[in-house]
Backbone as CSV, one residue per row, in Angstrom:
resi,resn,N_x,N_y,N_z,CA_x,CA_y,CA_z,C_x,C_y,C_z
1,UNK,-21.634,33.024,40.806,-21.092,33.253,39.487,-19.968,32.269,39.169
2,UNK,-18.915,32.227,40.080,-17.738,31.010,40.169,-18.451,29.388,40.060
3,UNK,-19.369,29.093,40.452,-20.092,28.349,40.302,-20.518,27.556,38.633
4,UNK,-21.140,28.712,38.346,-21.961,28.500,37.436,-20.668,28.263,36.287
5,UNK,-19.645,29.025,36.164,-18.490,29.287,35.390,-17.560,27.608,35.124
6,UNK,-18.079,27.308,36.287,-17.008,25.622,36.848,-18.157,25.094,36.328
7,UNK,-19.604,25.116,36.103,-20.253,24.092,35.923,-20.503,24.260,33.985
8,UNK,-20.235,25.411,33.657,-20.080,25.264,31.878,-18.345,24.449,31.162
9,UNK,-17.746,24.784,32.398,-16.783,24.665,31.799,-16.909,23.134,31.706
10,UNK,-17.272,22.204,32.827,-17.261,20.932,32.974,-18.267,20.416,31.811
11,UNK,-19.656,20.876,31.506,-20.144,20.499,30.793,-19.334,20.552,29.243
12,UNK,-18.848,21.875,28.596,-18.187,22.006,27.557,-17.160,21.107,27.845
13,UNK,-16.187,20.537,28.874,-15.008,19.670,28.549,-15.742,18.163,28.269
14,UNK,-16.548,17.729,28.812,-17.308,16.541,28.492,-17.874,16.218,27.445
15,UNK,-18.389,17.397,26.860,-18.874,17.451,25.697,-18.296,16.762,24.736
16,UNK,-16.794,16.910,24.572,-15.383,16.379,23.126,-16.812,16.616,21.845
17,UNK,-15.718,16.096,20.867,-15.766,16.522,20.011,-16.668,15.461,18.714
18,UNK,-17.216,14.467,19.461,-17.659,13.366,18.836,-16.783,12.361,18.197
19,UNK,-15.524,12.753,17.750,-15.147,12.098,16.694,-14.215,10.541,18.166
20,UNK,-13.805,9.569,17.290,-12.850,8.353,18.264,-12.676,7.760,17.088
21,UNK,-11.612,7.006,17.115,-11.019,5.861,16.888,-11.776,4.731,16.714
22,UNK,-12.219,3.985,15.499,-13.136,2.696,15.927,-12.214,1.679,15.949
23,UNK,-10.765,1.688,15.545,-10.177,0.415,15.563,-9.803,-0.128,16.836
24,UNK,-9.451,-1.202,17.011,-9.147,-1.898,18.580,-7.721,-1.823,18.096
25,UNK,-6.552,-1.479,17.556,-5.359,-1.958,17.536,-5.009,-3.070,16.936
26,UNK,-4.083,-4.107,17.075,-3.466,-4.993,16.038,-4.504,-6.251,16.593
27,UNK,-4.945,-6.719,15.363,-5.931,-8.445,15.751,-5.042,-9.372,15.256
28,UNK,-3.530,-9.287,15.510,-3.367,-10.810,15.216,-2.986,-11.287,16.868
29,UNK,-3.291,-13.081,16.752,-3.202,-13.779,17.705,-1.869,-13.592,17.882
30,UNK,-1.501,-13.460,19.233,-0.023,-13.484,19.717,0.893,-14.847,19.500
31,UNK,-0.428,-15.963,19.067,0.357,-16.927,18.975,0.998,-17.404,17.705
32,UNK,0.903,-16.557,16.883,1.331,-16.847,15.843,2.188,-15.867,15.649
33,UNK,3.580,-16.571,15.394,4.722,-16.006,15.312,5.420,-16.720,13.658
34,UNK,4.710,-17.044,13.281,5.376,-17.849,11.698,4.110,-17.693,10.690
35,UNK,4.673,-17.282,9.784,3.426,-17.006,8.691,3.678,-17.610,7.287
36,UNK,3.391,-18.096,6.539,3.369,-18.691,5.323,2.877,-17.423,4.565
37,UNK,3.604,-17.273,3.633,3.060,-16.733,2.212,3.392,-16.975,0.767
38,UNK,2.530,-18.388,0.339,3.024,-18.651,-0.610,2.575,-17.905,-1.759
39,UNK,3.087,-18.500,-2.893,3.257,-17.643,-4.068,1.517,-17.380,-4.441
40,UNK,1.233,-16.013,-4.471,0.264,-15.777,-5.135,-0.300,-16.257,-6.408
41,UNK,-1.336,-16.792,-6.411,-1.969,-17.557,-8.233,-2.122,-16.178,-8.662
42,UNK,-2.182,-16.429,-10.261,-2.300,-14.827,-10.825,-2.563,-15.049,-12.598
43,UNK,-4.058,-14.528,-12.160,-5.452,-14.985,-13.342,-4.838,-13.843,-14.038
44,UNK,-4.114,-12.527,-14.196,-4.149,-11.320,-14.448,-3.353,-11.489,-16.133
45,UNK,-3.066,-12.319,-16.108,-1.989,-12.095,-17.536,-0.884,-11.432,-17.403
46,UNK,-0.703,-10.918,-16.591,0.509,-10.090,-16.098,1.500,-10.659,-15.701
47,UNK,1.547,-11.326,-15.283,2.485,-12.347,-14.674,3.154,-10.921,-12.922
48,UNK,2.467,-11.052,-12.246,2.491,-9.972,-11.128,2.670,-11.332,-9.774
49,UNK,2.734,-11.878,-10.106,2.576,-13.188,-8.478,3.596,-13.210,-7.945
50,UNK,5.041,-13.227,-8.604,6.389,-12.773,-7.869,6.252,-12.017,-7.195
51,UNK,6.036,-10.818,-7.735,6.405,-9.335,-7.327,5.535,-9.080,-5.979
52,UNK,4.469,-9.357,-6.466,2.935,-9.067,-4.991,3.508,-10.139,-4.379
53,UNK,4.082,-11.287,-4.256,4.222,-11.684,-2.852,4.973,-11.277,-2.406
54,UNK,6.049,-11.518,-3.078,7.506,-10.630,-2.306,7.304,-9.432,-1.896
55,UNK,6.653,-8.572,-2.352,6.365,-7.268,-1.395,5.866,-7.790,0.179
56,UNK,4.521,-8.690,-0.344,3.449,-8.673,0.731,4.340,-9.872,2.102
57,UNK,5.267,-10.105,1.625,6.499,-10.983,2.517,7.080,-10.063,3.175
58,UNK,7.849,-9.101,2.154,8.562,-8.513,2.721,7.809,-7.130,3.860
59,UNK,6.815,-6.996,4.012,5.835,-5.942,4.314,5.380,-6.862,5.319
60,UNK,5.649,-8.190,5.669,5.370,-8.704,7.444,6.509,-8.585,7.899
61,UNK,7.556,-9.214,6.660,8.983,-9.246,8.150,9.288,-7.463,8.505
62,UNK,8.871,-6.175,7.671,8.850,-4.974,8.381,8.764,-4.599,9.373
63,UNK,7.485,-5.330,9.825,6.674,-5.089,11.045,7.641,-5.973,12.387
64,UNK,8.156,-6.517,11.681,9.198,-7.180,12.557,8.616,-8.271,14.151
65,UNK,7.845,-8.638,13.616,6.985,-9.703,14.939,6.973,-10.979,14.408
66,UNK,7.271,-11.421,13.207,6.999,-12.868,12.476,7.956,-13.273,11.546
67,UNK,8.235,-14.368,11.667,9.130,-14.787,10.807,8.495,-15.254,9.800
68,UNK,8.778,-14.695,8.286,8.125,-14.822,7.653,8.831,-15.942,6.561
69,UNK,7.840,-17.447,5.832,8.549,-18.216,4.880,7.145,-18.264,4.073
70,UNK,8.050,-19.023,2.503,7.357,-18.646,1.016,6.393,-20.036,1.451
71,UNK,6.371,-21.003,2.509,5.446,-22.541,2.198,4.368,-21.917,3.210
72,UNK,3.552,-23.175,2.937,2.158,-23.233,3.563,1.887,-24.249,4.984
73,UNK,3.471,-25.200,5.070,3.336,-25.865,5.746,4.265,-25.776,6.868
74,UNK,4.059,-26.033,7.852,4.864,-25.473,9.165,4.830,-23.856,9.752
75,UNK,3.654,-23.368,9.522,3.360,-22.401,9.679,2.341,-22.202,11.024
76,UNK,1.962,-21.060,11.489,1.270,-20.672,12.100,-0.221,-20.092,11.828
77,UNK,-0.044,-19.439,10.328,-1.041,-18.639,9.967,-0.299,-18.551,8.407
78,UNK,-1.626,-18.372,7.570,-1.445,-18.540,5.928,-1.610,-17.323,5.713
79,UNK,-1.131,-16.985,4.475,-1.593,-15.635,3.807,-1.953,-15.907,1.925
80,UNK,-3.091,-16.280,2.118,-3.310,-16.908,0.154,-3.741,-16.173,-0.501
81,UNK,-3.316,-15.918,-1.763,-4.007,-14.696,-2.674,-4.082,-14.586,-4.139
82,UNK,-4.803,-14.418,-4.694,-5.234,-14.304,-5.921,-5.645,-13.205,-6.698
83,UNK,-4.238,-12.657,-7.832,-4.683,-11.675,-8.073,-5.810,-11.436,-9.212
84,UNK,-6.659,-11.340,-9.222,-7.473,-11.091,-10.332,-7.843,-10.243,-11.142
85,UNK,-7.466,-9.228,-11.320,-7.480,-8.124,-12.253,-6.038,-7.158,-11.926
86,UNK,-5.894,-6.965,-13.664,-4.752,-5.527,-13.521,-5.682,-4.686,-14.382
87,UNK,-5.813,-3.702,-14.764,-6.196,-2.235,-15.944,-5.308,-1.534,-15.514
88,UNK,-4.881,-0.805,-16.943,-4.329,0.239,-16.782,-5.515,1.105,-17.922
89,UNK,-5.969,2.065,-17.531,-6.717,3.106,-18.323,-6.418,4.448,-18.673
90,UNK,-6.490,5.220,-19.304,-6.034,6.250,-19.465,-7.392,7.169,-18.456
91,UNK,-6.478,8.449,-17.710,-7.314,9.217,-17.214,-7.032,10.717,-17.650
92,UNK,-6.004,11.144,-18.542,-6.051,12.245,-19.071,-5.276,12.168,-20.081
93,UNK,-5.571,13.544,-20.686,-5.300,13.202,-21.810,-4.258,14.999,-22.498
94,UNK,-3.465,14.503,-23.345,-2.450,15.977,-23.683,-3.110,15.910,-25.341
95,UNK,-2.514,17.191,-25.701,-2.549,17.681,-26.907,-4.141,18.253,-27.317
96,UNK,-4.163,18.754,-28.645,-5.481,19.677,-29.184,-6.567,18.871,-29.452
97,UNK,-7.300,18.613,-28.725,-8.785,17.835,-29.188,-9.505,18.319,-30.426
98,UNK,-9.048,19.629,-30.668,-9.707,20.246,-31.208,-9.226,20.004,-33.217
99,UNK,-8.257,19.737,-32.771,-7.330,19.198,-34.008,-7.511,17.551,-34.093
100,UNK,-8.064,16.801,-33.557,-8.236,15.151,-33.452,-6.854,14.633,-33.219
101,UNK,-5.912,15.511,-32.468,-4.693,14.744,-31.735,-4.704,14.373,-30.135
102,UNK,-5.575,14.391,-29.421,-5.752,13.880,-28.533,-4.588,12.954,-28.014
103,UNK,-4.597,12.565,-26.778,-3.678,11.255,-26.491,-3.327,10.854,-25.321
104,UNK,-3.376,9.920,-24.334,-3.440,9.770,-23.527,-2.268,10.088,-22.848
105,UNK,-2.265,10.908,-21.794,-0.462,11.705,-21.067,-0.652,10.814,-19.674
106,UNK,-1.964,10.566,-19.036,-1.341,9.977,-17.910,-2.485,8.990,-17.677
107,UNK,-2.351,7.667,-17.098,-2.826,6.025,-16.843,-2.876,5.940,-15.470
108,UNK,-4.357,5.414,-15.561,-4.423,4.667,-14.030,-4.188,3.286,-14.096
109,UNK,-3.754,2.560,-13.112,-3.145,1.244,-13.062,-3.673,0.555,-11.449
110,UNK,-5.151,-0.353,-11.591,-5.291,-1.073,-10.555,-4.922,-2.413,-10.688
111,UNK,-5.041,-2.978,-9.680,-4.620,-4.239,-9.219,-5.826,-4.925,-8.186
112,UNK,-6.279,-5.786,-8.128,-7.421,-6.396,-7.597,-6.822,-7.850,-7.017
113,UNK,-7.203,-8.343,-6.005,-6.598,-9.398,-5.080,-8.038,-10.084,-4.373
114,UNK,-8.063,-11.117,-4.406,-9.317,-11.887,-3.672,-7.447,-12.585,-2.241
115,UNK,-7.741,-11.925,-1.052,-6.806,-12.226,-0.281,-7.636,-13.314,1.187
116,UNK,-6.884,-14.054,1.842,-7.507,-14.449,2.736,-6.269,-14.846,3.804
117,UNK,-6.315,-13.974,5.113,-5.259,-14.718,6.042,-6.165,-15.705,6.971
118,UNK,-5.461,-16.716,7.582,-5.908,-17.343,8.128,-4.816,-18.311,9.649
119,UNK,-5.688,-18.359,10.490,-4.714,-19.353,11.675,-4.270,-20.825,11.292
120,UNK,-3.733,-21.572,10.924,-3.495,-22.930,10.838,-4.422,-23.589,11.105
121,UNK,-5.478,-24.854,11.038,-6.707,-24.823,11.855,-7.973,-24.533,12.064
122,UNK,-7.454,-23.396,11.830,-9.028,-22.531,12.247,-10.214,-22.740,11.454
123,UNK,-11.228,-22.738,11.721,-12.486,-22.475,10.304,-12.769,-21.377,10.377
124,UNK,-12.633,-20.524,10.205,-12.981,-18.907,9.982,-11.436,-18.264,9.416
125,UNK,-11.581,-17.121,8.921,-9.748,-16.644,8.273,-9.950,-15.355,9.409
126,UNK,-8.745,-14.901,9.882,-8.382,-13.863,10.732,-9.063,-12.404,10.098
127,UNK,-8.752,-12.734,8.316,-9.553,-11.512,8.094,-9.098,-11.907,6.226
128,UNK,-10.114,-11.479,5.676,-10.069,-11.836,4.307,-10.513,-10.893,3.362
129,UNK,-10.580,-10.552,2.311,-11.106,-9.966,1.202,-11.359,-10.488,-0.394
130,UNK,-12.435,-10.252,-0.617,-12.568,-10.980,-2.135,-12.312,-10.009,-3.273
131,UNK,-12.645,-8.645,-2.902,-11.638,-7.940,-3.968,-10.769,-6.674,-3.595
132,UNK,-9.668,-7.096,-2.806,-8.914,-6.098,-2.267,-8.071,-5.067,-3.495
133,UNK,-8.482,-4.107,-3.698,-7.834,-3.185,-4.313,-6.951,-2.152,-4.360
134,UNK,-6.271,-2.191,-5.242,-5.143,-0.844,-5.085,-5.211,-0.082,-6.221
135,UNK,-4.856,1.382,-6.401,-4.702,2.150,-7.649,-3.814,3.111,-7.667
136,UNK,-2.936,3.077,-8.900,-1.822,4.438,-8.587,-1.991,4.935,-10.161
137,UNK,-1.263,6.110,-9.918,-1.260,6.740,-11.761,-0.036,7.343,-11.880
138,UNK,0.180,6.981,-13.063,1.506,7.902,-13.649,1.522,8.195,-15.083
139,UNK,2.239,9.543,-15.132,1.935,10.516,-16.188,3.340,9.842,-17.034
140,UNK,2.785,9.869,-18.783,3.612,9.671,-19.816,4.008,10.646,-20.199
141,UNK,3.932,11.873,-19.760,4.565,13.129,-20.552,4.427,13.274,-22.296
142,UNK,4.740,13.664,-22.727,4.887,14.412,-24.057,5.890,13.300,-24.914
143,UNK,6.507,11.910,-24.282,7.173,11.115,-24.710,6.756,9.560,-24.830
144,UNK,5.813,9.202,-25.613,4.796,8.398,-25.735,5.448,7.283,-25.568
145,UNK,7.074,7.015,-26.272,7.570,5.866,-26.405,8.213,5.566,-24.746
146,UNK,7.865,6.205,-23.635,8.374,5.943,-21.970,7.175,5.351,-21.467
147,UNK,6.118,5.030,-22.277,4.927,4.375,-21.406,5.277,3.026,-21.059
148,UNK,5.604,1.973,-22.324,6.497,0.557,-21.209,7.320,1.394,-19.818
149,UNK,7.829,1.748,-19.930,9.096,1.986,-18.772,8.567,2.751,-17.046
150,UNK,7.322,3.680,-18.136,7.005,3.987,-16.871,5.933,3.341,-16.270
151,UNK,5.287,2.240,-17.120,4.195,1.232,-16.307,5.376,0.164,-15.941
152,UNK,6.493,0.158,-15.698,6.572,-0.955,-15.017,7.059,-0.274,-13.502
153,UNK,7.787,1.383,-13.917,8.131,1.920,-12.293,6.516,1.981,-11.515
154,UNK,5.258,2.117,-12.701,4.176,1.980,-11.705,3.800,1.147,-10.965
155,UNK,3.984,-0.374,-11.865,4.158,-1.262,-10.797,4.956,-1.709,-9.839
156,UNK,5.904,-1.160,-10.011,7.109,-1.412,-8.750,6.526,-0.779,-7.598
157,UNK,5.862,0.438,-7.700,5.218,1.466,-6.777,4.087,0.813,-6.450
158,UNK,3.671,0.584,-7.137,1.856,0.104,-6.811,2.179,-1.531,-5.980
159,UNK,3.166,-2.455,-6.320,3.115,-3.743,-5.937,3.767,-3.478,-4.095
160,UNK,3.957,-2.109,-4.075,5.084,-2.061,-2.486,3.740,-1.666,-1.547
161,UNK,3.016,-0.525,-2.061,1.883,0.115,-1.446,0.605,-0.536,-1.646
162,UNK,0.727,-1.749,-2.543,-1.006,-2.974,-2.148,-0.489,-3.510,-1.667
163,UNK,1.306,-3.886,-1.363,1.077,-4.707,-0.091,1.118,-3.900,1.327
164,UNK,2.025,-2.955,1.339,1.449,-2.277,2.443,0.308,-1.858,3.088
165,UNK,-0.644,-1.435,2.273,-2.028,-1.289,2.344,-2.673,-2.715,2.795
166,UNK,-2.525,-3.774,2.093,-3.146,-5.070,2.586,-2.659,-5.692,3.728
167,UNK,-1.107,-5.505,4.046,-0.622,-6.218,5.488,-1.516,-5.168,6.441
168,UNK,-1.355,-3.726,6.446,-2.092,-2.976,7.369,-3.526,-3.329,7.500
169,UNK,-4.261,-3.688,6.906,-5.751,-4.263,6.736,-5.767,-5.625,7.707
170,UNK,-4.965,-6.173,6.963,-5.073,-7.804,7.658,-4.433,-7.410,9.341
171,UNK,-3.898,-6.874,9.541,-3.384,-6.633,10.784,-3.721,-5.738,11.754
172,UNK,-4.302,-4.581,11.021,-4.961,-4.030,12.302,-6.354,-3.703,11.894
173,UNK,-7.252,-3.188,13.126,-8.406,-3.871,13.434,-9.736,-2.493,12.980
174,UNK,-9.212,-2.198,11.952,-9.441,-0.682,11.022,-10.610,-1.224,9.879
């Protein structure tokens, strides 16, 4: 009976649970300790290429392993990017439909990036994307004339978390 008891239990502990981890951890080369990130081109009309790099700058030196500068030359590894789309759309909406006052209370706001890091050198990029995306939303409330003010705190928000989101991509192996 003790037997049989040791031999379910071993089978049920072996068993787990199916689920693992597919990432390997961080893929950048150890040898690159200097990174270039120059100024993002930016098709968007927005004029957003400041802001997204300087996040996506400031979101390597975080990680604190690289010294990070705005050129392309004397570097170790590039980081080039192009933003290509902003929308902001409305996704809900306040007041009586029923009365034809409708109106948009709260906006989604993406951002689209064709990104590519790369080793100095190399012919292949460490890891790239042609349309890396981000999306955040924020509500206008009942005060129509705060929509400038509050699409630009959206982008302050949205430009910190596509670059966070994109350094984490380019860097680990997810």
């Amino acid at each position: 009976m003790s037997l049989r008891a040791v031999v379910v239990c071993a089978l049920l502990a072996s068993s787990g649970c199916g689920y693992a981890l597919v990432g390997k951890g961080v893929t950048t080369d150890a040898s690159i300790k200097r990174i270039g990130v120059p100024l993002f081109k930016d098709t968007t009309g927005k004029a957003l290429d400041q802001k997204v790099t300087q996040k996506v700058a400031e979101e390597l030196l975080r990680r604190g392993r690289f010294e990070v500068v705005s050129a392309a030359t004397g570097v170790d590894a590039v980081v080039e990017g192009e933003l290509l789309n902003y929308s902001v759309v409305p996704v809900g909406f306040t007041g009586g439909e029923e009365a034809g006052r409708s109106q948009a209370g709260r906006y989604a706001i993406t951002l689209t990036a064709r990104v590519r890091y790369s080793k100095v050198g190399a012919a292949e990029p460490i890891w790239s994307s042609e349309s890396f995306s981000f999306r955040d939303e924020y509500d206008v409330g009942s005060n129509p004339t705060a929509y400038l003010d509050l699409e630009e705190q959206s982008i302050e928000r949205m430009s910190t978390q596509f670059a966070r989101n994109l350094v984490a991509a380019m860097l680990e192996a997810f």
